[in-house]
C-alpha positions in Angstrom: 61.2 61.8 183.0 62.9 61.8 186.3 62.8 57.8 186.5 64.3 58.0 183.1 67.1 60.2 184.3 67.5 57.9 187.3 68.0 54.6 185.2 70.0 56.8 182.7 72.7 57.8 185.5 72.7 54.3 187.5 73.4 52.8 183.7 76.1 55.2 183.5 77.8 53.8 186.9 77.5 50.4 185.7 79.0 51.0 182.6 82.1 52.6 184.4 82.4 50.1 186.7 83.2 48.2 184.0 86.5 50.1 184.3 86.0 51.8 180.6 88.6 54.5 181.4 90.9 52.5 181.1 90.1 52.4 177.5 91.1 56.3 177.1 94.8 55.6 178.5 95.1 52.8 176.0 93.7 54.2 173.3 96.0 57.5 173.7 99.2 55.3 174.0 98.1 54.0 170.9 97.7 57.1 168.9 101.0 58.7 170.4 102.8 55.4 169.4 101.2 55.5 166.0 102.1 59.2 165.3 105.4 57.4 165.5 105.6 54.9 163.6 103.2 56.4 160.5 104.8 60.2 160.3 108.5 58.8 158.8 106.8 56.1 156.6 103.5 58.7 155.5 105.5 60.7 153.4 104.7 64.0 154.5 100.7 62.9 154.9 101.8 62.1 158.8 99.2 64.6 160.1 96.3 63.2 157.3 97.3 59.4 158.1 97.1 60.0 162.1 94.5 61.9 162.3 92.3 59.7 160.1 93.9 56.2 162.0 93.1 58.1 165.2 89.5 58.7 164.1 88.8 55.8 162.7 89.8 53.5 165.8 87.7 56.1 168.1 84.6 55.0 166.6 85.4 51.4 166.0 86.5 51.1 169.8 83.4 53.3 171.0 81.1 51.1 168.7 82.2 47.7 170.1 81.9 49.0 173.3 78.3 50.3 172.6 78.1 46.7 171.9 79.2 44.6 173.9 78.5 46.6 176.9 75.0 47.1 176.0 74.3 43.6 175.6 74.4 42.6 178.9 72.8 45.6 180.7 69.6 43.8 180.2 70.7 40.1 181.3 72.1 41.8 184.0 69.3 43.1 185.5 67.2 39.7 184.9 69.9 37.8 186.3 70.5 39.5 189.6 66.3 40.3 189.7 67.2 43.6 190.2 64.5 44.4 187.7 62.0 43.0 189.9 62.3 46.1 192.2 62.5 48.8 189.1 59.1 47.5 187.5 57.6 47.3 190.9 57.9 51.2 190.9 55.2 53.0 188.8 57.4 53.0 185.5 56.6 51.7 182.3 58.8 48.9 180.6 59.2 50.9 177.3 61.0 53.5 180.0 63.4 51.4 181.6 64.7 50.8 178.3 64.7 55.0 177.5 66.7 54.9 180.6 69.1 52.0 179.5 69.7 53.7 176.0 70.2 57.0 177.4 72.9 56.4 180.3 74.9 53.8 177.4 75.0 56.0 175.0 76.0 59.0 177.1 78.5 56.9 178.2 79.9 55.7 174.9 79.6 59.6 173.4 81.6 60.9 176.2 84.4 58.0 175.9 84.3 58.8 172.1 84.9 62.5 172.8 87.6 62.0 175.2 89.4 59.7 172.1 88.6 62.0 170.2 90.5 65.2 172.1 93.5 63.0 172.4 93.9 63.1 168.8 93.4 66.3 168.8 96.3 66.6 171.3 98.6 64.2 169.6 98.1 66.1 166.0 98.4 69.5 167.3 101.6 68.2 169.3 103.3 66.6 166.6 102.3 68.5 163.6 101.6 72.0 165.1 98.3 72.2 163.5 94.9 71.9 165.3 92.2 69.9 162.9 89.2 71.3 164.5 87.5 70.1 161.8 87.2 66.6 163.1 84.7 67.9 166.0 82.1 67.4 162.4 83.4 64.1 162.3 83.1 63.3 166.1 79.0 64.3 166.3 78.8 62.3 162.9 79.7 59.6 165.0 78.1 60.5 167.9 75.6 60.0 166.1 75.9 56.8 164.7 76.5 55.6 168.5 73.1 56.3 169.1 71.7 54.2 166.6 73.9 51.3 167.7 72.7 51.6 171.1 69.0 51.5 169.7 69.8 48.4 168.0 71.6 46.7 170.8 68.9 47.5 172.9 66.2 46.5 170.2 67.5 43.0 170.4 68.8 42.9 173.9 64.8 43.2 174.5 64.3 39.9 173.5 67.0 37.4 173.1 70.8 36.7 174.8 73.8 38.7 175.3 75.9 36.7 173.2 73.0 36.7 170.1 72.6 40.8 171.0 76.2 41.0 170.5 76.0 38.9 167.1 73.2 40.3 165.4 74.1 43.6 166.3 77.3 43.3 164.9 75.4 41.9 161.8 73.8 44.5 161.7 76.2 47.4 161.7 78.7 45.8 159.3 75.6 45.0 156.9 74.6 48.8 157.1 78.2 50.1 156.1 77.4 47.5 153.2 73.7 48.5 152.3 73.9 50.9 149.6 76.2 47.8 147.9 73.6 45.5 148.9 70.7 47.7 147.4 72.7 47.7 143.5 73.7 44.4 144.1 69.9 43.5 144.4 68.8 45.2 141.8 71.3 43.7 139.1 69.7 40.8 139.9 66.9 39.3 136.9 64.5 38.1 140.1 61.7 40.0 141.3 61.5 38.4 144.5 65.7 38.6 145.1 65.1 42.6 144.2 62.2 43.1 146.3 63.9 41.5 149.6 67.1 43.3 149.1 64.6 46.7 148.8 62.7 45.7 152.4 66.7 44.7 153.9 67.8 48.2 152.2 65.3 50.2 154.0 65.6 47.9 157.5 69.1 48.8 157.7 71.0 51.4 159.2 72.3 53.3 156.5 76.0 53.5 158.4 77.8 55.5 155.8 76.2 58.5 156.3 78.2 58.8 159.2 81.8 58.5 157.9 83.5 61.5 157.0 86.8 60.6 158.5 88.4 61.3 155.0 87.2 64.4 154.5 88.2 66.0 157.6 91.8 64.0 157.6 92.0 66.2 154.6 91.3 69.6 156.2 87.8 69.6 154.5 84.6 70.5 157.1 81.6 68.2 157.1 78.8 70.4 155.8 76.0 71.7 158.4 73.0 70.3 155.5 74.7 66.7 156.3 75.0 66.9 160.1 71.1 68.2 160.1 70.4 65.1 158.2 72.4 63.0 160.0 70.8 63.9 162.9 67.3 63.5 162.2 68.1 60.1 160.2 69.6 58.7 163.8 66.8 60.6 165.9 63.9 59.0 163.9 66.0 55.2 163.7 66.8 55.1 166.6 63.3 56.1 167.6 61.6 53.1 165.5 64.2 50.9 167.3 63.3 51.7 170.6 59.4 52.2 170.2 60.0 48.5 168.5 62.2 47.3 171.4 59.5 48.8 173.8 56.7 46.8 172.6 58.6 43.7 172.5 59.5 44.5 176.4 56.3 44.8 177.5 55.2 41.6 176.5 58.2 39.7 177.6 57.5 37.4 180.5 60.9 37.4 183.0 61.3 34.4 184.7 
């Protein structure tokens, strides 16, 4: 566990070297300038229409970064034989990646929080009215960050940083679409059409799950049932992704 920890927290310093803060001073000029230029043309729904533009752009930006970010850790560490020296150490492939996951996604969860409190600031500010509700909302997403960092890690395991990036990109906008894809499927008058969509159904990440964004822009709490789901459906796919990225790691050959 401690060599975990100690890939987890030297991920974490590479990701902010990346200079990811700079993301949070960005991101809040945007939502100030947004509260703006959506309260006079909202109608009265300025708070509703910021808060749900706010939230939605939090977990977009954190996603991509999850992404993109995540798909080079790996390379990286190949590249610059840096993993040479790790795997020389008595620590198991399947681990390294535990560590890689771990230290990305506490990085991307802690970015996402910080976007997330400036919204909070910005609505309370302008609209004297503090939507605590949206802290349902942020672990919703926080956990949908961890199965995005599963998945880029599944495929970083294996293959590119530019094909991570695509399929897992692929793969997140095809699991906001996979209950559409599942009744698509099964309109269908083929057997074999409706039994692939079923298998593609159940490989994806069900995405939607974790959007409540409008329910808490309208003052309405996510349910504690659904954030207990939520969290075991993330815990157990993210777990299959990264006991299947683990076993494709330990037979990779680095050259």
């Amino acid at each position: 566990m401690s060599r975990i920890l100690a890939i987890a927290r030297n991920t974490v310093r590479e990701v902010v070297r990346e200079r990811v803060v700079l993301v949070l001073a960005l991101f809040g000029v945007a939502v100030v300038i947004a509260s703006q230029v959506f309260s006079p043309l909202a109608m009265g729904e300025g708070r509703k229409v910021v808060t749900d533009f706010g939230l939605a752009g939090a977990a977009v930006l954190a996603t991509m970064l999850a992404i993109f970010l995540g798909s080079s850790l790996l390379y990286k560490e190949l590249d610059r034989r840096t993993i040479y020296a790790v795997m020389a150490k008595p620590i198991r492939r399947a681990d390294f990646l535990f560590g890689k996951f771990a230290g990305l996604w506490a990085t991307t969860s802690l970015l996402l929080a910080g976007m997330t409190g400036i919204v909070l600031a910005v609505v309370t500010v302008a609209y004297h009215d503090t939507p605590w509700v949206v802290l349902g909302a942020l672990l919703l997403a926080i956990f949908e960050l961890a199965v995005v960092t599963a998945i880029v890690v599944l495929f970083s395991s294996f293959t590119t940083p530019a094909l991570t990036a695509f399929f897992a990109v692929a793969t997140v906008v095809a699991g906001h679409f996979a209950e559409d894809l599942h009744y698509f499927g099964g309109q269908g008058g083929s057997a074999v059409v409706s039994g692939i969509t079923e298998a593609v159904y159940w490989l994806l990440p069900h995405m939607a799950l974790f959007n409540a964004r409008g329910l808490v822009a309208h003052g309405i709490a996510v349910e504690p049932e659904r954030l207990a789901f939520a969290f075991a459906y993330a815990a157990l796919y993210a777990a299959a992704a990264l006991t299947a990225a683990g076993a494709i790691f330990e037979r990779r050959e680095f050259r």
